[in-house]
N, C-alpha and C positions, 0 to 999 in steps of 0.2 A: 618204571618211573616211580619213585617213593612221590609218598606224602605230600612234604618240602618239592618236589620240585611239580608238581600240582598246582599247590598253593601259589609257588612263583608264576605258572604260567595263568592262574588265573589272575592273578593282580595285574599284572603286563592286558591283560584283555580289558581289564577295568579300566586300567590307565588308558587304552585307546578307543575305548567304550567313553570315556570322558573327556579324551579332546575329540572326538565327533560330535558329541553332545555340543560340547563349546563354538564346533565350527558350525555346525547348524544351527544353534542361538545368535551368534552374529551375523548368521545369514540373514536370520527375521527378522532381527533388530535394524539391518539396510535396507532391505524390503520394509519393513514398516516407517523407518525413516522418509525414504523415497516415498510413499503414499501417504505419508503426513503432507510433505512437501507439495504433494502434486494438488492433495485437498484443498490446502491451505491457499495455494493460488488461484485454486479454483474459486474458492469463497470470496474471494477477493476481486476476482474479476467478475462475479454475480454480485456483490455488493457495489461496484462502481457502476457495472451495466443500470440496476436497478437506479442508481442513483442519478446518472444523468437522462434515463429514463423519465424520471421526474423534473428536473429541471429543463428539461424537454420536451413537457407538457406545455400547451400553449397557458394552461392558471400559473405556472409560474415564469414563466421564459422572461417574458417582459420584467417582472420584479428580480429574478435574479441578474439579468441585464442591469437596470438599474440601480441596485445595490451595488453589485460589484465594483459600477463607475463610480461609485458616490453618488448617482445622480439628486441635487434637490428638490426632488416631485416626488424621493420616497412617502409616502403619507405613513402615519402609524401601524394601520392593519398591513400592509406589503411591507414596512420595517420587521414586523411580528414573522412574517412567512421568512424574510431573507435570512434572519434572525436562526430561526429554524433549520434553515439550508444549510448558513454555513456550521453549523453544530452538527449534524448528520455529515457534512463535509471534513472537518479538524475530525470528528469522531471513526470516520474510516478510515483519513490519512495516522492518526495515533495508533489503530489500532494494526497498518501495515508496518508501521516502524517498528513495531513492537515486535511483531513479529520474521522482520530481518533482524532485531535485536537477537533474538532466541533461537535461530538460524534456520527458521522455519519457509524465509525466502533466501533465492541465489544473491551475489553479487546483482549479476547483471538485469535480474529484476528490478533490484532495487535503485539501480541507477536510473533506468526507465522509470520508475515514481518518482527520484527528485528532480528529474528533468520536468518531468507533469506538473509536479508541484508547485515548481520555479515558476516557469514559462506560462502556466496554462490557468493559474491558481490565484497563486499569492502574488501574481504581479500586477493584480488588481485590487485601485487604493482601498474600494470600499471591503473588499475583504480582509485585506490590511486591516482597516480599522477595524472591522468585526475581530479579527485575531487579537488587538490591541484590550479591546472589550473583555474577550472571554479566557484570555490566556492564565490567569491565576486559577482558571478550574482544573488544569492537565497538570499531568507528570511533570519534574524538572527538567528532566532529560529529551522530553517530548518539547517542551515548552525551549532548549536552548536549540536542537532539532528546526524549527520552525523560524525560531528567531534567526539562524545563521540563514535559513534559506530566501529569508526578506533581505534579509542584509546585504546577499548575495546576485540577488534579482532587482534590474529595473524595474520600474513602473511602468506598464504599459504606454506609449505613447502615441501608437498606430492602430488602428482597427487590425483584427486579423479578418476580415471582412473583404476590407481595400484589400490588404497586402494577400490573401486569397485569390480577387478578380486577377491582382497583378501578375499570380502564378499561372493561371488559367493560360490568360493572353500571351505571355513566354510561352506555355506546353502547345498552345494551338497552332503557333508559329513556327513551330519544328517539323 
């Protein structure tokens, strides 16, 4: 074997020395994709835990009840708490869409957040109004996000309380 064909056989090694290298970088780069992913919902589902954790509390339950309906017996200092609530609330729903923006959530995640968001959220007036309030602080893009989903959602018009008992008494009955 000369020199020259040495030389060739060792560059043909390099050459497969270097698409191994490549397939094993985009192995870890999916591997670390996927553990972005998994963190990132993780964070998300401990920042909403945490969060109705608090509104969960009996110091707040009552005022964020109230708030949410409009009710008017908000007084100033429970305005001041609700006030609070729903900015820790737009500030975790901003910073979930942000991150299906960047594709750090699935589809199907995110479909379950604007289902929440609709139904469970913003279809109550007084948060409406709170959104109405604070929405020149967010993103554009956050901010048309939000507004399509008001736009898109009723007003609550029923207790999910009642319509609760009502599901009870259906399942009992089976």
């Amino acid at each position: 074997m000369t020199l020259s064909d040495l030389a060739n056989l060792a560059q043909i090694i390099v050459a497969l020395a270097v698409i191994a290298s490549l397939i094993f970088v985009g192995l870890q780069i999916r591997q670390n994709t996927k553990s972005a992913k998994s963190s990132t919902l993780q964070l998300n589902a401990d920042h909403w835990l945490n969060y109705f954790s608090i509104i969960s509390d009996p110091k707040f339950t009552d005022i964020y009840a109230k708030g949410s309906l409009g009710s008017d017996d908000l007084d100033q200092n429970q305005f001041r708490q609700f006030f609070l609530l729903c900015r820790a609330t737009f500030m975790g729903m901003e910073n979930q869409h942000y991150q299906f923006q960047h594709g750090l959530l699935d589809s199907d995640t995110y479909a379950g957040y604007r289902v929440t968001v609709r139904e469970q959220i913003l279809a109550f007036p007084g948060i409406r109004a709170m959104w109405r309030l604070v929405r020149h602080s967010y993103g554009a893009d956050f901010v048309a996000f939000m507004d399509k989903q008001i736009a898109d959602a009723p007003v609550h018009q029923d207790s999910a309380f009642r319509k609760w008992k009502e599901l009870v008494v259906i399942q009992k009955s089976r």
